[in-house]
N, C-alpha and C positions, 0 to 999 in steps of 0.2 A: 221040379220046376227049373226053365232054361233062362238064365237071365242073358240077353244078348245087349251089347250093347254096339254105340255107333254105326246101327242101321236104322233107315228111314225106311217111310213108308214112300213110296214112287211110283204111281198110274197103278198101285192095288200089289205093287213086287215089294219084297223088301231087301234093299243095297244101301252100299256102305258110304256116306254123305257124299255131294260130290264135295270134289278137292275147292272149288271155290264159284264163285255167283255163275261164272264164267264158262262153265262147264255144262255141258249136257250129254245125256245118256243115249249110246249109240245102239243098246238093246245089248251088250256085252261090256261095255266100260265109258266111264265117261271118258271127255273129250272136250277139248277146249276148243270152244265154237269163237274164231276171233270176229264174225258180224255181232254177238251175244258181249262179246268182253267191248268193241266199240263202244257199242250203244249203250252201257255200263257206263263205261270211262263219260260218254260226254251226259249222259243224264248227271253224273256227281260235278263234271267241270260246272254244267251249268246251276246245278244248286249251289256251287262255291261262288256264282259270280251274283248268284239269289242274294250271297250274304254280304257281298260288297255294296248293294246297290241296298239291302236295308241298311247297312253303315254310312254310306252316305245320307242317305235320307234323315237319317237320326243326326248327325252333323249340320246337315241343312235345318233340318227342323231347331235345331239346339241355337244355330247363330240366326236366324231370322224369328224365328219367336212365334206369335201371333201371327195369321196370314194377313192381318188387318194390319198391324204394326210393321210391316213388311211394306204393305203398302203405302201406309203412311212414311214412311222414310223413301219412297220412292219419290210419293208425291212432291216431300221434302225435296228432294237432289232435283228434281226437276225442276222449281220453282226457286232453287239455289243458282242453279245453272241461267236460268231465264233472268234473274236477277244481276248477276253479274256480268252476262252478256249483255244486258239493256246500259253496263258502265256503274252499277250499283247507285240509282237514284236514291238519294233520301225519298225523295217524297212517294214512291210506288215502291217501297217495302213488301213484299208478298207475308201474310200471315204464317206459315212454315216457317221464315228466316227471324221476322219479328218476335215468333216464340223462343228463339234461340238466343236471340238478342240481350246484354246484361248489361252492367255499369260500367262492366272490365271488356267487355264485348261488344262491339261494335255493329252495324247491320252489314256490313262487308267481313267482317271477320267471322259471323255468324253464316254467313254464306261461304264463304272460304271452307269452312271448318264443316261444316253441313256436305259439302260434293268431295272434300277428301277424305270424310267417314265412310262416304256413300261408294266412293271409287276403291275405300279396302276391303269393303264388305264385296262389293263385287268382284275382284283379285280371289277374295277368297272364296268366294262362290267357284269361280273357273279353279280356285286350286284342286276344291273338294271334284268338279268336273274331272279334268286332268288325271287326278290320282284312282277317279273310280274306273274310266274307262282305261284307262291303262294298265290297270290291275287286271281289268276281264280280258284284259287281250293277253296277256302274258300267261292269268289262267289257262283260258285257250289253249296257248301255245304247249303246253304242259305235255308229256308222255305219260304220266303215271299221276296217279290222284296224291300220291303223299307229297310231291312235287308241288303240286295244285295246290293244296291245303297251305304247303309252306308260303307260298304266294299271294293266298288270300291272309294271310297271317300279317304278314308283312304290310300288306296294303291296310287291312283295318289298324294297324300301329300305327303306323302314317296319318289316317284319318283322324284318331283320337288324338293326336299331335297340335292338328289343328286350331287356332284360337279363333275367338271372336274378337275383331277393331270394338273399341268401345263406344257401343252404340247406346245413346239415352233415348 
């Protein structure tokens, strides 16, 4: 018995692996097909940018919470906003501001304190933007995937970086 090793089976032939993805068999030797290594290179760019856009989502999801709770602190900053544009009335206090309201807290300083929670969550909402699309364009921009990879690396550290303003 012949034991052969590092040959494949190939449309029924048996040859010797190609050298890489990238390669095809010209019916005498591979060859490197650069349409074949393209369309490699950006199928993996665009899985790298698959994994920026689950990292931000998992950021987003982590400092927004609940999609309900989300909305509720919108509702909140709106009704923050309208309040203190109206000149902070005592007497039309909005229920969002009045919950925030304390003995040390005023219904103006509940509103104050209410749109500039609201305005860092948002800052960082555009950070986490910012940092993901600017990752997949730099991916993008990349020649080679180890390049790519270091790029997405980089950006998902960035992301995890990230905090959340303290939101109750």
């Amino acid at each position: 018995m012949k034991v052969i090793q590092d040959v494949h089976d190939h449309d029924g032939k048996l040859l010797p692996p190609a050298p890489s993805e990238n390669h095809i068999w010209s019916g005498e030797t591979w060859v490197l097909d650069a349409q074949l290594q393209a369309r490699n290179l950006a199928n993996r760019l665009l899985a790298l940018c698959a994994d920026v856009d689950r990292a931000a989502d998992g950021v987003r999801t982590s400092l927004s919470g609940d999609p309900l709770r989300a909305l509720e602190h919108q509702l909140a900053a709106d009704d923050a906003h309208a309040f203190l544009a109206a000149g902070a009335p005592s007497t039309a206090v909005p229920l969002a501001v009045q919950a925030w309201v304390t003995e040390q807290r005023t219904a103006r300083q509940a509103a104050e304190d209410i749109v500039a929670k609201a305005q860092a969550f948002d800052e960082l909402l555009l950070q986490v933007r910012a940092l993901r699309l600017q990752a997949k364009e730099n991916i993008r921009a990349c020649a080679d995937v180890e390049q790519a990879r270091s790029a997405r690396d980089q950006a998902l550290e960035s992301l995890r970086q990230l905090r959340a303003p303290g939101l109750e």
